[in-house]
N, CA, C and O atoms as a GROMACS GRO file, in nm:
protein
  480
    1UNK      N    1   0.177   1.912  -5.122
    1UNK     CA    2   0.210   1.854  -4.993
    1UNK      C    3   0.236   1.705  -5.007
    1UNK      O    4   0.329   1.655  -4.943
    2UNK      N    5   0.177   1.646  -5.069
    2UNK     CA    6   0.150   1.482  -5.126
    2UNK      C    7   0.307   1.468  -5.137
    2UNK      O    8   0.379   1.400  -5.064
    3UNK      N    9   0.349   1.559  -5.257
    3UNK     CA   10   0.499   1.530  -5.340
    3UNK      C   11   0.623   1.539  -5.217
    3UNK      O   12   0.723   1.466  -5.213
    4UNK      N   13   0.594   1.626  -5.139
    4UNK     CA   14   0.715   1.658  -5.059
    4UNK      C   15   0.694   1.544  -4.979
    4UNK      O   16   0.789   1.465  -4.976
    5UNK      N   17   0.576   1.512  -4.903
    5UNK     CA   18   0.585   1.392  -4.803
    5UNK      C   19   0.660   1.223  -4.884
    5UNK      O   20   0.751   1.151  -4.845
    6UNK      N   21   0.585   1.215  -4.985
    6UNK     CA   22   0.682   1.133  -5.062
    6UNK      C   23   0.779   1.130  -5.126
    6UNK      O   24   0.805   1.027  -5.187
    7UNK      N   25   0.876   1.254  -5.135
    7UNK     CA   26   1.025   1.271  -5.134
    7UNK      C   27   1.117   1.241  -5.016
    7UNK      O   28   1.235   1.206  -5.020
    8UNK      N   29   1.046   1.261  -4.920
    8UNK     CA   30   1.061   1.249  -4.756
    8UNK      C   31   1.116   1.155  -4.745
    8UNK      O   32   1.237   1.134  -4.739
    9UNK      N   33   0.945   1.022  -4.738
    9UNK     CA   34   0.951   0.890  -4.764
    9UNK      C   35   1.055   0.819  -4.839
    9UNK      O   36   1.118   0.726  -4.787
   10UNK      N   37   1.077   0.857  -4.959
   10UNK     CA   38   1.198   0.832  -5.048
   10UNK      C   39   1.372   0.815  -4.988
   10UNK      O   40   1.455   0.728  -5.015
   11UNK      N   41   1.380   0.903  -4.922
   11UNK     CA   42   1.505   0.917  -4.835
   11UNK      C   43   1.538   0.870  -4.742
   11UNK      O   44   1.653   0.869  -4.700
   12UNK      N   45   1.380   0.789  -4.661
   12UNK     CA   46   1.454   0.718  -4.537
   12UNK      C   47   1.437   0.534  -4.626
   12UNK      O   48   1.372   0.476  -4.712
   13UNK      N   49   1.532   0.515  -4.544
   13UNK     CA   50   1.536   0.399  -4.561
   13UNK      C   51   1.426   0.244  -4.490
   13UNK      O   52   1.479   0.143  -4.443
   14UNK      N   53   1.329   0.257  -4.497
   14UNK     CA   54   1.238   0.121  -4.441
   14UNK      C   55   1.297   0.029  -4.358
   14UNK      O   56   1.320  -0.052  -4.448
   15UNK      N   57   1.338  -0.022  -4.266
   15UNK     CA   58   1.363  -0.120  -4.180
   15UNK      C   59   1.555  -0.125  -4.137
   15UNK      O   60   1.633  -0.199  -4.077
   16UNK      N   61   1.558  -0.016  -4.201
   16UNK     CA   62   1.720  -0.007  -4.187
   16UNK      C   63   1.750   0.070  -4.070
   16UNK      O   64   1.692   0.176  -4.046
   17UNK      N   65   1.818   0.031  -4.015
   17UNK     CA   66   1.856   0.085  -3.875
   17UNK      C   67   1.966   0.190  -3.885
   17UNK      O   68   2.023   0.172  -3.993
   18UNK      N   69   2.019   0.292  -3.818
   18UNK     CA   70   2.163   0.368  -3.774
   18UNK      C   71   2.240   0.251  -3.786
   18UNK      O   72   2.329   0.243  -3.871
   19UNK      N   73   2.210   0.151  -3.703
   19UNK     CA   74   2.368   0.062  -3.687
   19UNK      C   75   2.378  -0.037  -3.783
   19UNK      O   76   2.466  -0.122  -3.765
   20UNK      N   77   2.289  -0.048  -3.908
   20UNK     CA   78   2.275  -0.121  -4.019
   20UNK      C   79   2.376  -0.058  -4.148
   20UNK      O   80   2.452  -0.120  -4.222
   21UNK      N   81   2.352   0.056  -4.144
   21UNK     CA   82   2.394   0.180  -4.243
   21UNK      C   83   2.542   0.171  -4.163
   21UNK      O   84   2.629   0.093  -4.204
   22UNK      N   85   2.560   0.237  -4.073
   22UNK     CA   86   2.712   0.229  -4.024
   22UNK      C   87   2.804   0.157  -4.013
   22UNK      O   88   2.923   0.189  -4.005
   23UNK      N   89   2.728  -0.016  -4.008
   23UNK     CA   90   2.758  -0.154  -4.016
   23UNK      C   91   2.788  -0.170  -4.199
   23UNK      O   92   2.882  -0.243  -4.231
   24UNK      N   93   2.741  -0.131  -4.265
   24UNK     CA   94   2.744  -0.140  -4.413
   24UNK      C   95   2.862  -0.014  -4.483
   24UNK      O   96   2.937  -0.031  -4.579
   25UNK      N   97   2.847   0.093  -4.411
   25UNK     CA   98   2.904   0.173  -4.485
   25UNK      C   99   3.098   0.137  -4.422
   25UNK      O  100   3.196   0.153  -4.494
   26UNK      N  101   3.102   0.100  -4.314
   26UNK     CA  102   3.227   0.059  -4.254
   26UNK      C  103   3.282  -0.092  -4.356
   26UNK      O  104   3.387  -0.093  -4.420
   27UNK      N  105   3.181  -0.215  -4.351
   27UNK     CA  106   3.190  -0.314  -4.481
   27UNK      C  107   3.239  -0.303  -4.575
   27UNK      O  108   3.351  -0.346  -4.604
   28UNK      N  109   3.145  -0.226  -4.662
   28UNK     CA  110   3.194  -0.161  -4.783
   28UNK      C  111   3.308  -0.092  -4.872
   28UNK      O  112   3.315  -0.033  -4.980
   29UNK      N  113   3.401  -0.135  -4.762
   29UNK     CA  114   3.524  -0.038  -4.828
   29UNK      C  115   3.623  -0.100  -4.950
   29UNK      O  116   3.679  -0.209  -4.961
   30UNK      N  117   3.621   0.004  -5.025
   30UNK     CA  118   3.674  -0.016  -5.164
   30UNK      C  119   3.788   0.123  -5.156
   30UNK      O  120   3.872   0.115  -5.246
   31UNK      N  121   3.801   0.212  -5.090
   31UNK     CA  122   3.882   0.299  -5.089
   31UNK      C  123   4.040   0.283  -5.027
   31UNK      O  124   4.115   0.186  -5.035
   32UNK      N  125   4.061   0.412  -4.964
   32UNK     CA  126   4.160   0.424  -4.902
   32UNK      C  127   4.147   0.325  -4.774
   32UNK      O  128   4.035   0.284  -4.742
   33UNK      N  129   4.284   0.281  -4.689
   33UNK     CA  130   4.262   0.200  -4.533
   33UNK      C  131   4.154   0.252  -4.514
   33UNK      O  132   4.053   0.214  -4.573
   34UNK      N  133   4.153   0.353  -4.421
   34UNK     CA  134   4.036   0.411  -4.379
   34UNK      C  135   3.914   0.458  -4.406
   34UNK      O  136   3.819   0.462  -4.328
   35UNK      N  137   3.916   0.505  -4.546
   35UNK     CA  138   3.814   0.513  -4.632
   35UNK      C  139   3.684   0.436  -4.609
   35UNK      O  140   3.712   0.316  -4.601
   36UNK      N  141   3.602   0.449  -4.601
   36UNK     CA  142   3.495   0.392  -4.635
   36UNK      C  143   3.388   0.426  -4.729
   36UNK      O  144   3.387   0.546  -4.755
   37UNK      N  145   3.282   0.346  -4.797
   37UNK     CA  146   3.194   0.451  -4.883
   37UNK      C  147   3.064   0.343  -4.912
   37UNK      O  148   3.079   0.225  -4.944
   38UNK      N  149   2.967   0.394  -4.898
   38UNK     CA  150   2.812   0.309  -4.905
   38UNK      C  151   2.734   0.426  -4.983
   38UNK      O  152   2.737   0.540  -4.936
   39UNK      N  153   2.661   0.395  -5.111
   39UNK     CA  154   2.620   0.440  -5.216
   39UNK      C  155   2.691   0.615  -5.209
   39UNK      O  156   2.621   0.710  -5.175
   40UNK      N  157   2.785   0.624  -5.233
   40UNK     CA  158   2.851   0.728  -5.296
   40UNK      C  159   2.904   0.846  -5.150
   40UNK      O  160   2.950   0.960  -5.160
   41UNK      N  161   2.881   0.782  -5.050
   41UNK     CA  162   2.885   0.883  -4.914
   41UNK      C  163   3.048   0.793  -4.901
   41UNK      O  164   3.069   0.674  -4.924
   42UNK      N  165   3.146   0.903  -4.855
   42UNK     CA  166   3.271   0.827  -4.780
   42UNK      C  167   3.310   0.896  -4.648
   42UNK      O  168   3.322   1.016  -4.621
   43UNK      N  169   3.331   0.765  -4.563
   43UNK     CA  170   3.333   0.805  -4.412
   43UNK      C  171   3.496   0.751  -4.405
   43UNK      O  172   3.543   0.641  -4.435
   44UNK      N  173   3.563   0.876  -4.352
   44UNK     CA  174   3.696   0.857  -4.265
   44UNK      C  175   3.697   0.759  -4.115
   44UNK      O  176   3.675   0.811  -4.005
   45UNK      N  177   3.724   0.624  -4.131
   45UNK     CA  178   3.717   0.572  -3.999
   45UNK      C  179   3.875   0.708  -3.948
   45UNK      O  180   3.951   0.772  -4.021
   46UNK      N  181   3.862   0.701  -3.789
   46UNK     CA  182   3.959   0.741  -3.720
   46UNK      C  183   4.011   0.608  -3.681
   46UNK      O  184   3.974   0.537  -3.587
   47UNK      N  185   4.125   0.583  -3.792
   47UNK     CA  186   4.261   0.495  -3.775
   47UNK      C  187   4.348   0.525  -3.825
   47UNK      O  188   4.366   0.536  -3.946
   48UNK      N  189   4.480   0.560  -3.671
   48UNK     CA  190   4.603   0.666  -3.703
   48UNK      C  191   4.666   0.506  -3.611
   48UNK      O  192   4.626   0.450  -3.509
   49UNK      N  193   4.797   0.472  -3.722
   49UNK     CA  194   4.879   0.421  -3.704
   49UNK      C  195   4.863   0.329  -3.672
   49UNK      O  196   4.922   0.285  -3.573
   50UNK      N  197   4.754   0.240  -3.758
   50UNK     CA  198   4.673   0.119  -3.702
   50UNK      C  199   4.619   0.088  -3.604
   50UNK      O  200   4.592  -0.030  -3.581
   51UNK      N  201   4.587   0.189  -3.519
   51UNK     CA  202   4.541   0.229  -3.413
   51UNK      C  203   4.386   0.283  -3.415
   51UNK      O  204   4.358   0.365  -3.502
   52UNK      N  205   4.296   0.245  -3.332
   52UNK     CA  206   4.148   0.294  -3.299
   52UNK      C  207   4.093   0.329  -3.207
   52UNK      O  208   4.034   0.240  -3.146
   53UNK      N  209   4.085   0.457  -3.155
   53UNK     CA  210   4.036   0.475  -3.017
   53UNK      C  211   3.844   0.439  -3.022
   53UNK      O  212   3.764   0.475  -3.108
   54UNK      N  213   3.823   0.363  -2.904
   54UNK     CA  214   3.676   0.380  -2.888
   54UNK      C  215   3.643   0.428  -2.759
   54UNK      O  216   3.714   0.451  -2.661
   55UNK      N  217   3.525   0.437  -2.777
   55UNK     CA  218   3.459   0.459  -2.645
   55UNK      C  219   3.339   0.377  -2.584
   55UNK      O  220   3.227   0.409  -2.622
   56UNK      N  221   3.350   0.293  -2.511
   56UNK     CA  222   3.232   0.192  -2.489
   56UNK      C  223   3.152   0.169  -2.399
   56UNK      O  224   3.189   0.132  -2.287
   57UNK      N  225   3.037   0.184  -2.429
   57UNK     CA  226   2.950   0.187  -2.298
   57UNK      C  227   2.898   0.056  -2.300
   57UNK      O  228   2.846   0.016  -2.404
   58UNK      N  229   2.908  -0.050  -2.157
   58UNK     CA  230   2.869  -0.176  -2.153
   58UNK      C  231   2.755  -0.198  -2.124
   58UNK      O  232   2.680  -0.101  -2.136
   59UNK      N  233   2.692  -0.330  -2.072
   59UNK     CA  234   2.567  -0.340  -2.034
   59UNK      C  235   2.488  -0.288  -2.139
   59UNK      O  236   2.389  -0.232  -2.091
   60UNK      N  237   2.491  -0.283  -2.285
   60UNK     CA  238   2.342  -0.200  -2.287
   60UNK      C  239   2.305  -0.317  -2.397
   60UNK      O  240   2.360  -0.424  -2.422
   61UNK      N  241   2.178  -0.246  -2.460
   61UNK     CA  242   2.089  -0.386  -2.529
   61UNK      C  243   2.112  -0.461  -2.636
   61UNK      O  244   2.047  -0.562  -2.663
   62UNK      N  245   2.261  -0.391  -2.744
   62UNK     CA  246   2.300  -0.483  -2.763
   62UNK      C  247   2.431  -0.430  -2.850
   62UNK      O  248   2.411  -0.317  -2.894
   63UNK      N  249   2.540  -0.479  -2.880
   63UNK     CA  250   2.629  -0.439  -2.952
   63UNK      C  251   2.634  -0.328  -3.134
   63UNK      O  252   2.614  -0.364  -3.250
   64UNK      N  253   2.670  -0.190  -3.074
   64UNK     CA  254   2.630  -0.101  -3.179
   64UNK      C  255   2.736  -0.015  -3.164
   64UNK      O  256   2.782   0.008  -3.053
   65UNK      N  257   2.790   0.048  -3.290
   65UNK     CA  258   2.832   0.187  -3.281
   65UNK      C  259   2.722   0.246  -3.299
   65UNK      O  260   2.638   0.201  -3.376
   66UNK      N  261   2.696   0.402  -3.204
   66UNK     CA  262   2.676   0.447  -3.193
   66UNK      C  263   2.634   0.628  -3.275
   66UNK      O  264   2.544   0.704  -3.311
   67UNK      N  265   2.816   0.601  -3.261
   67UNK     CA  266   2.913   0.775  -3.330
   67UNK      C  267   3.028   0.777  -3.432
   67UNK      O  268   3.096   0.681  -3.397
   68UNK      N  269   3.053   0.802  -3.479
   68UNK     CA  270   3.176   0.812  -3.542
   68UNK      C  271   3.221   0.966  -3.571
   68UNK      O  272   3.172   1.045  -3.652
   69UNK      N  273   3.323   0.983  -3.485
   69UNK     CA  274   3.377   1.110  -3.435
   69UNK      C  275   3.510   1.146  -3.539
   69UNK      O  276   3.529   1.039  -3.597
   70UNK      N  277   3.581   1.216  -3.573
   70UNK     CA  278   3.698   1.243  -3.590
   70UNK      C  279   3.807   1.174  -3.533
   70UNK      O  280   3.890   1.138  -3.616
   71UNK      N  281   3.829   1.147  -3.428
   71UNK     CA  282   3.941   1.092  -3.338
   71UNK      C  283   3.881   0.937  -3.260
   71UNK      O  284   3.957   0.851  -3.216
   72UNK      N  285   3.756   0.930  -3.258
   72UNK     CA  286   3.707   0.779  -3.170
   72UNK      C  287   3.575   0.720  -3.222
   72UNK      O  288   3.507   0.788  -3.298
   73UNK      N  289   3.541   0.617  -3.190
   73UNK     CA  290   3.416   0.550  -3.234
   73UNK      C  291   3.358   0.532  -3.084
   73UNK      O  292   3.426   0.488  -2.991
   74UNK      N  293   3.228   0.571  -3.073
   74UNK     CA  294   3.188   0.530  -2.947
   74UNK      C  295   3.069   0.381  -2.975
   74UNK      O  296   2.986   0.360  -3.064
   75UNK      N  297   3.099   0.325  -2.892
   75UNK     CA  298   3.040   0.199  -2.897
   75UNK      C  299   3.024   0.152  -2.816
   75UNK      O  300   3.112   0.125  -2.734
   76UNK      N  301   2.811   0.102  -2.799
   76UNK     CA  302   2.755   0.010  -2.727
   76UNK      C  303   2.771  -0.152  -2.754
   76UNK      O  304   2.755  -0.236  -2.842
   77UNK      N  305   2.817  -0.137  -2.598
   77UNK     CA  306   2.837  -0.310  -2.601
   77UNK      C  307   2.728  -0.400  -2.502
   77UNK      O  308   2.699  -0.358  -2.390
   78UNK      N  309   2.674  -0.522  -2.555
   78UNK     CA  310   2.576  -0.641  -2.481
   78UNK      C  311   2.655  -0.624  -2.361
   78UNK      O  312   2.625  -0.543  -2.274
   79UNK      N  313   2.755  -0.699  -2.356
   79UNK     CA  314   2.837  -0.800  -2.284
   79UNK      C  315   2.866  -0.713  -2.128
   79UNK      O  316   2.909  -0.598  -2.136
   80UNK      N  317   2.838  -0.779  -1.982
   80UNK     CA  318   2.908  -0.706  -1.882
   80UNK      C  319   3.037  -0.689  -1.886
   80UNK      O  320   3.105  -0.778  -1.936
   81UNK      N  321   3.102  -0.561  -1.831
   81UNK     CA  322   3.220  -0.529  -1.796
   81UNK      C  323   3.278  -0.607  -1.680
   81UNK      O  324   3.311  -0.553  -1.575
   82UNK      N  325   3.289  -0.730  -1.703
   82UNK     CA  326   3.323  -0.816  -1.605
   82UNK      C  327   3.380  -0.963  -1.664
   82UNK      O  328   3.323  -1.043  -1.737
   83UNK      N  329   3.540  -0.969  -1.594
   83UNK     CA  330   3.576  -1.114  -1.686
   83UNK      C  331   3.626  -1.094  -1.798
   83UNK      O  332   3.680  -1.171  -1.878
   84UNK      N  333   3.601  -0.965  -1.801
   84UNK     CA  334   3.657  -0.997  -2.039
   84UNK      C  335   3.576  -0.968  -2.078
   84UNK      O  336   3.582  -0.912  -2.188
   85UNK      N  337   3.460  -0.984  -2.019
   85UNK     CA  338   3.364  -1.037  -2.123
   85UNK      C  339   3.276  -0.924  -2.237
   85UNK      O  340   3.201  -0.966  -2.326
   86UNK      N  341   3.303  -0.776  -2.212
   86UNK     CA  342   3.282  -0.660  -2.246
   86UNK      C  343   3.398  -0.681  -2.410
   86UNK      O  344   3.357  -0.720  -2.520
   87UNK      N  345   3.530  -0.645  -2.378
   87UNK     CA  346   3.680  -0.674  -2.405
   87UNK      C  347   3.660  -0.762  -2.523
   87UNK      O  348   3.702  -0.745  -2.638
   88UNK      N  349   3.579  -0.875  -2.467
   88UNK     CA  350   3.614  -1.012  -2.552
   88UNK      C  351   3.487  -0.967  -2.688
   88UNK      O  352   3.500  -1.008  -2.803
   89UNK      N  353   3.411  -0.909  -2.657
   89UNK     CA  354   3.293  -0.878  -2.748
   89UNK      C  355   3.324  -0.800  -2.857
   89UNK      O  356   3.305  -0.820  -2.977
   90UNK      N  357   3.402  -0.657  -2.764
   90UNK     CA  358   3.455  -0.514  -2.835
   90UNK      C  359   3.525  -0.603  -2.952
   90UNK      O  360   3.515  -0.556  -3.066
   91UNK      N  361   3.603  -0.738  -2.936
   91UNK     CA  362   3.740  -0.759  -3.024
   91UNK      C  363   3.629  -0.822  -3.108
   91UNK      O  364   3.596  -0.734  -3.188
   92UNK      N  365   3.550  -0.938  -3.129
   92UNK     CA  366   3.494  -0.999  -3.182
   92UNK      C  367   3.385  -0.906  -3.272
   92UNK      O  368   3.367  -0.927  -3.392
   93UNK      N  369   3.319  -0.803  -3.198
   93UNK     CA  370   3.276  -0.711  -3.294
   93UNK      C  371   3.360  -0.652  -3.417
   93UNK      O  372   3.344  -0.686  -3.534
   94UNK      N  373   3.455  -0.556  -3.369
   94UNK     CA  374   3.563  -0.531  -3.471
   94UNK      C  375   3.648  -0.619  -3.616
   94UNK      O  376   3.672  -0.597  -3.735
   95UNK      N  377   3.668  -0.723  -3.518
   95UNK     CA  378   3.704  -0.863  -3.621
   95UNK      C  379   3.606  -0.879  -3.707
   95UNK      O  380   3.622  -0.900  -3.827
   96UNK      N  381   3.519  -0.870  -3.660
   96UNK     CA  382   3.373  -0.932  -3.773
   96UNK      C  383   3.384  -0.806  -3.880
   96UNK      O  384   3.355  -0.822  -3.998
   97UNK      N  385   3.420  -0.703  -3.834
   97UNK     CA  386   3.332  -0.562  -3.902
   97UNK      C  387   3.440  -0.554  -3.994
   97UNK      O  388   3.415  -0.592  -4.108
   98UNK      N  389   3.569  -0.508  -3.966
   98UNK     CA  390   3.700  -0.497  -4.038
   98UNK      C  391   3.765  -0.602  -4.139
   98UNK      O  392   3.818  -0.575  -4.246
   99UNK      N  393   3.746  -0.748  -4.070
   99UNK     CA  394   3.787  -0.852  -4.125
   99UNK      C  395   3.959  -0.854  -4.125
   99UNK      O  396   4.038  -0.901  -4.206
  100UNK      N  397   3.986  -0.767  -3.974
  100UNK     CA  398   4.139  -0.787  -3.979
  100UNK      C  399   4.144  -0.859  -3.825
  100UNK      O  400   4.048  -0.907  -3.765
  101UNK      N  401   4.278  -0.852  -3.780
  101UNK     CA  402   4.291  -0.908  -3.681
  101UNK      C  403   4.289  -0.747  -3.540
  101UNK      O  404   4.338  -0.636  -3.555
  102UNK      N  405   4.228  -0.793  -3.442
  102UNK     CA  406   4.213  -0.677  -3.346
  102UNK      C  407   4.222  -0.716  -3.203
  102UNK      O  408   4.165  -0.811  -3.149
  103UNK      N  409   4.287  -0.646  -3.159
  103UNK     CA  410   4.371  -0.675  -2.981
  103UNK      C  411   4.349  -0.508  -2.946
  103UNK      O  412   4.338  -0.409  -3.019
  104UNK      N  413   4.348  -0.528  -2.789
  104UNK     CA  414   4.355  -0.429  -2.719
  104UNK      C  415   4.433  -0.407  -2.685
  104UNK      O  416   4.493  -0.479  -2.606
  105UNK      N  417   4.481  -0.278  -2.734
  105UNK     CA  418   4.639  -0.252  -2.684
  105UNK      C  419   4.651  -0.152  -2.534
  105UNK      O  420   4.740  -0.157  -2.450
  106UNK      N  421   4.555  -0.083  -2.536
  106UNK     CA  422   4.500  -0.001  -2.437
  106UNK      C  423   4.381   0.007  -2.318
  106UNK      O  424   4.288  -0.066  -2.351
  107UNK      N  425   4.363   0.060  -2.217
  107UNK     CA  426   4.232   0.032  -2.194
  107UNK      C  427   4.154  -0.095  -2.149
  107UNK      O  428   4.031  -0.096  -2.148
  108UNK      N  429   4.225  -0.195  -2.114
  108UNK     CA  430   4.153  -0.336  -2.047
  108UNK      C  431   4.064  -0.317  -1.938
  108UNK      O  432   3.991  -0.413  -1.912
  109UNK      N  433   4.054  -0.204  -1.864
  109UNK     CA  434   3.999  -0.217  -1.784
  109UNK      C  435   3.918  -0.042  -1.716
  109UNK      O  436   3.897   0.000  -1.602
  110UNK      N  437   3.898   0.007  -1.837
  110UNK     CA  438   3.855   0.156  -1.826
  110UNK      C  439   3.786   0.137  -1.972
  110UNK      O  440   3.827   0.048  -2.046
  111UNK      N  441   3.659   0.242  -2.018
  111UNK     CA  442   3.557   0.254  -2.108
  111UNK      C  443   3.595   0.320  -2.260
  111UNK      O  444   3.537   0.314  -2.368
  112UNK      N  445   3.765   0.409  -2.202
  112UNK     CA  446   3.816   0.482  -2.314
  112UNK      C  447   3.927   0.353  -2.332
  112UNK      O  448   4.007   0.324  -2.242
  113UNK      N  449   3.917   0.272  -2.481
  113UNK     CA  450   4.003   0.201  -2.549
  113UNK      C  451   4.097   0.224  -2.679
  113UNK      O  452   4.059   0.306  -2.763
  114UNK      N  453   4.229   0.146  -2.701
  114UNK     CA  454   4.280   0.175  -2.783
  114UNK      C  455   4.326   0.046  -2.874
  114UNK      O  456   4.432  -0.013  -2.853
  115UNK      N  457   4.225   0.005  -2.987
  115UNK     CA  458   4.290  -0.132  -3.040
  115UNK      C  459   4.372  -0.088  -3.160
  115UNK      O  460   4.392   0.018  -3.221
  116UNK      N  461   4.406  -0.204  -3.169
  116UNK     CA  462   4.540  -0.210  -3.252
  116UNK      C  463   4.522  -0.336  -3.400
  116UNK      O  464   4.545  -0.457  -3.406
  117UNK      N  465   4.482  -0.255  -3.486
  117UNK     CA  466   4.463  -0.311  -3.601
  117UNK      C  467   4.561  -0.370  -3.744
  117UNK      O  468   4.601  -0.296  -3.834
  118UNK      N  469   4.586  -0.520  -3.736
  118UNK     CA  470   4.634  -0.561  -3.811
  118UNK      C  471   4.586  -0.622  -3.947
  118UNK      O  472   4.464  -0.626  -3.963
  119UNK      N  473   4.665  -0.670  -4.046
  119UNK     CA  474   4.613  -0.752  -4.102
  119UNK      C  475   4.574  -0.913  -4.089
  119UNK      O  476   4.627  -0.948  -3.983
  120UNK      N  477   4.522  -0.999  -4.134
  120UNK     CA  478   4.529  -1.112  -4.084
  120UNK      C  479   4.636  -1.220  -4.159
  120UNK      O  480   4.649  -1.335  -4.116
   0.00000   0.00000   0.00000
């Protein structure tokens, strides 16, 4: 019983969060565009035609993906849906994460978005 509980132990990761790992494994890319890969796992971002659908829920405690779906990323955002200021976060998150340039091409003012990913 000892061995299995500390194989267990072994597998999670200590202080690492969902949105740490998803934040890293999205970073990490050495593959294909979309490709991604964090110690030997590779995740297909859904980006068709430089294009990214998300899904974003505002107001909440603080800026996270959530999901990563086949077709969308759903993502919690700090910032109120008011002013931009949701909008202005979603882009500044992405920018940070991708390290490309990111605009909303879709969606300014509804929760289902569509950005539009360039290089810089």
């Amino acid at each position: 019983m000892q061995n299995a509980q500390n194989a267990n132990t072994k597998k999670h990761t200590p202080g690492r969060s969902r949105q740490e790992l998803l934040t890293n494994l999205l970073q990490n890319s050495s593959n294909a565009r979309n490709a991604n890969t964090l110690g030997g796992i590779i995740i297909n971002l859904p980006i068709k035609d430089s294009k990214l659908k998300i899904i974003a829920k505002p107001n909440s405690p603080k800026t996270e993906i959530t999901e990563v779906d086949k077709d969308s990323i759903k993502l919690n955002v700090k910032a109120q849906p008011e002013k931009g200021k949701a909008n202005k976060e979603i882009i500044k998150f992405f920018s940070k994460l991708l390290k490309k340039q990111v605009t909303i091409k879709t969606g300014k003012t509804t929760k289902t978005k569509i950005l539009s990913i360039q290089e810089k």
